[in-house]
Structure formats: structure tokens, C-alpha cells
N, C-alpha and C positions, 0 to 999 in steps of 0.2 A: 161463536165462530171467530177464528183468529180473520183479522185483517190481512190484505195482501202487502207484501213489501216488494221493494226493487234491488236487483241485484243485477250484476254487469261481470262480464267476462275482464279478467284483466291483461289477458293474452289477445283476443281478438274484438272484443268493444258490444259485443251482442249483449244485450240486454231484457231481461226480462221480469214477469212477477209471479211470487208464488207466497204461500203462507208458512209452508214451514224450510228452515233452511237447508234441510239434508235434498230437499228436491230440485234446491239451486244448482246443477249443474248442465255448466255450458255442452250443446249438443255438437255444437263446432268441434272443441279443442278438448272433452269430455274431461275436464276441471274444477274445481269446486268455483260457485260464483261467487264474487263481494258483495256484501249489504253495502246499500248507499244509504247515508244515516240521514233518510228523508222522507215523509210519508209520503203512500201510494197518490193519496190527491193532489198534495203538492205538484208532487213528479208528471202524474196527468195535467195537471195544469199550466203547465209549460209546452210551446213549441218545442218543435222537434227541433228546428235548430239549436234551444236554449240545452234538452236534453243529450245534444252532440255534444254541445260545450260541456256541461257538469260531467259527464262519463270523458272525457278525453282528458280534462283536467282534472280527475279522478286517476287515470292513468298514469298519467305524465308525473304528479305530487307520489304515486309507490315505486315508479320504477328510479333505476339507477340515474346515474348524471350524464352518464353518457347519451342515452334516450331521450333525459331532459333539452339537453343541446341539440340533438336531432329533430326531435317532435318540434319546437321553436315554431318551426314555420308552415307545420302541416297543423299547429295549436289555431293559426291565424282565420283558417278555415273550416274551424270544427268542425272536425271528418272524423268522429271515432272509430270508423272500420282505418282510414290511412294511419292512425295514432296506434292501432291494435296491430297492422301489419308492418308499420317501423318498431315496435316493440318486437314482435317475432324477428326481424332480420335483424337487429340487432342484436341478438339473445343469441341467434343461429352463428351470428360472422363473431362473437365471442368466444363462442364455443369453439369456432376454425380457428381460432386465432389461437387458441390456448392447446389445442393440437399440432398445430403447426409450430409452435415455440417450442413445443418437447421430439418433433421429430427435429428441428435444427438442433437441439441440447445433443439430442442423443446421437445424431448424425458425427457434430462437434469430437465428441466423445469417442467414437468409432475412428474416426476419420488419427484422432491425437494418438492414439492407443497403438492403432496400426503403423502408423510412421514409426513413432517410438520402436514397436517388433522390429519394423523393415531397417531401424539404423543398427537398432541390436546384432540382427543377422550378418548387417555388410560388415561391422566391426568384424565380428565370429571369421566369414568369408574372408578377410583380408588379413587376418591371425595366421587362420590355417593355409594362406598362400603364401605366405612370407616361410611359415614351417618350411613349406616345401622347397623351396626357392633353397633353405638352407640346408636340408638333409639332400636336396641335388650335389 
């Protein structure tokens, strides 16, 4: 019989054990989970607070720098549900941020294109009244 191992969401910090890894997946955030590369007795053998710390600083050493900088002071607490839902809004207000950049691009864009038309036209407009002015 395989032995259990531990594995942890790295999106939301839930944690659990199973033996084989295809049945690692988080019920939260329905994602494959990480092996934590520690036996199951070890891992039992630690408080639970010891077990916030290892899975939050598990988190914080995969994710980006940004996360890194953020989690700082929720690390000081070892809360891996607060390390696992700073890691989701940060992930979330990246993704805003990187929509919001291409609707400014493109607003930019819209916005340059059309003046450009609108000087073309007043040229055009001011051609054809000058004609006029002269065939009066």
C-alpha cells in the first residue's frame, strides 16, 4: 500500500493527503494540488501553526514578486488561507490591470485616428469653401 503524502492548493492554501497524485485536487478552486516534498508523519508532527508557516512559505517562494512584496506581512502571521486569498487578488487585479492597459491602448488609438479624419475633413471643408468663394 502506497503511503499518504501532502499536498496544498497554491491558489487558496487548503491542504490535504492522498496517495496517489491524480486525486490531488483542490475542492475550492478545482486545480491540481502541490506535493510538499515531506512525509506524511513529519507533516503530522507539526502544529498547525508550524503547518500555516511551511504551506504559506510554500506559496509565497512559487509565486511572482509582486505577491512576494504583498504577502510580507500577512507571512508574519502564518495565515495560509490570507497568503492564498492575497495570491488570488493579486492574480485578479493583474489580470484588470492588463485589460485596462489595452482598453487605454486602444481608446489612444481610436481617439488619434479620429482627430487625424476630423483635420482631414476640415482641410477638405475649407478647400471646397474657398472654391466657392471663388467661382462666386
Amino acid at each position: 500500500m502506497r503511503d499518504l503524502s501532502v499536498y496544498y492548493c497554491s491558489q487558496c492554501g487548503f491542504y490535504a493527503y492522498y496517495q496517489l497524485p491524480k486525486n490531488a485536487i483542490c475542492h475550492r478552486c478545482d486545480i491540481a494540488m502541490t506535493l510538499i516534498e515531506m512525509r506524511y508523519q513529519d507533516f503530522m508532527n507539526l502544529d498547525y501553526e508550524q503547518r500555516d508557516k511551511l504551506i504559506s512559505d510554500q506559496i509565497i517562494s512559487s509565486s511572482t514578486p509582486y505577491i512576494q512584496k504583498i504577502c510580507k506581512p500577512a507571512a508574519l502571521h502564518n495565515q495560509r488561507e490570507i497568503v492564498g486569498c492575497l495570491t488570488q487578488e493579486v492574480t485578479r487585479l493583474e489580470e484588470e490591470n492588463q485589460k485596462l492597459n489595452q482598453t487605454v491602448s486602444w481608446m489612444h488609438q481610436t481617439i488619434w485616428s479620429q482627430l487625424k479624419r476630423t483635420r482631414t475633413l476640415e482641410r477638405e471643408i475649407q478647400k471646397l469653401q474657398n472654391k466657392l468663394k471663388k467661382s462666386s
